[in-house]
DONU-943847 format. One record per residue (C-alpha): residue number from 1; x, y, z; residue in three letters. Coordinates in steps of 0.05 Angstrom, whole numbers. Each point is the difference from the previous one (the first is absolute). Example, Ala and Ser with C-alpha at 12.3 -4.5 7.8 and 13.67 -1.06 7.14 Angstrom:
// residues 2
- 1/246/-90/156/ala
- 2/27/69/-13/ser
This chain:
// residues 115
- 1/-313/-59/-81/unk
- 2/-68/9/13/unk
- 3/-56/14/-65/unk
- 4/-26/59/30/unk
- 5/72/38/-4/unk
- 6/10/-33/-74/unk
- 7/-1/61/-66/unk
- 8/-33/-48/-44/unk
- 9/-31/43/-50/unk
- 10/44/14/-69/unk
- 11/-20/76/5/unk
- 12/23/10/70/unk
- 13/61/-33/-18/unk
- 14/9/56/-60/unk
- 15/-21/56/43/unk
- 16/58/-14/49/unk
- 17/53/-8/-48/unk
- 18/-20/57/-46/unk
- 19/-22/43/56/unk
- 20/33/-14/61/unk
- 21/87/-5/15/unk
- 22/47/-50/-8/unk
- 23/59/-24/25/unk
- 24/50/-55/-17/unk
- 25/52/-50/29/unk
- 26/44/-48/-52/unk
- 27/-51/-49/26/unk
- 28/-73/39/7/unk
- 29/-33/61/-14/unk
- 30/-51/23/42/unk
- 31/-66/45/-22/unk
- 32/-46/39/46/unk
- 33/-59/42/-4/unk
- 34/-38/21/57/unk
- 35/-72/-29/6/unk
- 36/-73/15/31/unk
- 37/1/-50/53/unk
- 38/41/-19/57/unk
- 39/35/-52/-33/unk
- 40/64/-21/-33/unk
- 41/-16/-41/-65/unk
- 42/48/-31/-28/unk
- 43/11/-28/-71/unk
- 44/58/-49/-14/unk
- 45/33/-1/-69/unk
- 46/46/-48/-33/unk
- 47/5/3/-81/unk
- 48/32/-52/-42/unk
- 49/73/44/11/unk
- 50/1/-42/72/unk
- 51/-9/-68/-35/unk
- 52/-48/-53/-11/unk
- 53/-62/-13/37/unk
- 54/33/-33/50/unk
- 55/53/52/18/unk
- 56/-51/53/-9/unk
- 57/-43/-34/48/unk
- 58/67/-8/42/unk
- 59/6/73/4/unk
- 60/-73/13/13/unk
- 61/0/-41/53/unk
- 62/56/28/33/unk
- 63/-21/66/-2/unk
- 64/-64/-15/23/unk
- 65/41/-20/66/unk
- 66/38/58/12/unk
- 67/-63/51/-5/unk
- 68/-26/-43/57/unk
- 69/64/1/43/unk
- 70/-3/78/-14/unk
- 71/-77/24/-4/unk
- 72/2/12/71/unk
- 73/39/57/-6/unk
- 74/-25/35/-61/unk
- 75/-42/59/3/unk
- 76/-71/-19/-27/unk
- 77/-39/32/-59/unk
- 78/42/-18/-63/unk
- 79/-7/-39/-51/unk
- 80/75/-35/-20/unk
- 81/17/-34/-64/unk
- 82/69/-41/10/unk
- 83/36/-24/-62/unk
- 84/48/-59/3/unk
- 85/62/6/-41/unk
- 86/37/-56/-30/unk
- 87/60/-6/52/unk
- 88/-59/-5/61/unk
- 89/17/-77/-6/unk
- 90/76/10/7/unk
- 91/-2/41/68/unk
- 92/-14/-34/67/unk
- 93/-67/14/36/unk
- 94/34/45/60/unk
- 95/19/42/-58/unk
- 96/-64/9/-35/unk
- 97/-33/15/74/unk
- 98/55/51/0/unk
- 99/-7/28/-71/unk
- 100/-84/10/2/unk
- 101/16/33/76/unk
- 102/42/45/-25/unk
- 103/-42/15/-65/unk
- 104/-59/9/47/unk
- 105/32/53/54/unk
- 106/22/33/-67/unk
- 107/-63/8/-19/unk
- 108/-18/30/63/unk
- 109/-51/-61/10/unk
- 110/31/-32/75/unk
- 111/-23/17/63/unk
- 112/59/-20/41/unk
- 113/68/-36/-13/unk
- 114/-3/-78/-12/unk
- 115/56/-22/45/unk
């Protein structure tokens, strides 16, 4: 994932979960806002819940990878918190594509259908 479509900043962060909507899977929850640019940011979140460094890392890491098999077909402009859960390690990574797909077109945030 590139730095320029990272949310870095701790108040942005806030803003989108206090302001924006949410919506959960057993193994994520996603956050959006819409933003003033043209953009997607994204912020990745794994608390101590998931594990220890190493399996929060783990499940940074591998969500990291599925925004990039799936940014092509988001709709740009919004910034997007996801939160990894604790079972995010137990699921196989077809699933979690799956999971933050069908979070996403929840949300009303894909373009098209990821075949």
């Amino acid at each position: 994932m590139k730095k320029s479509s990272r949310l870095t900043r701790s108040e942005d962060i806030r803003r989108v979960r206090s302001e924006g909507r949410s919506l959960a899977h057993p193994s994520l929850v996603v956050g959006f806002l819409p933003n003033q640019i043209e953009q997607n940011r994204f912020a990745v979140i794994a608390g101590r819940s998931v594990g220890g460094a190493v399996q929060r890392n783990l499940a940074k890491r591998r969500i990291r990878s599925v925004i990039q098999t799936l940014d092509d077909f988001l709709k740009q402009g919004f910034d997007i918190i996801i939160i990894a859960r604790r079972s995010i390690l137990d699921i196989e990574y077809q699933s979690l594509v799956e999971a933050l797909q069908q979070l996403l077109d929840r949300a009303g945030l894909m373009k098209d259908k990821v075949s």
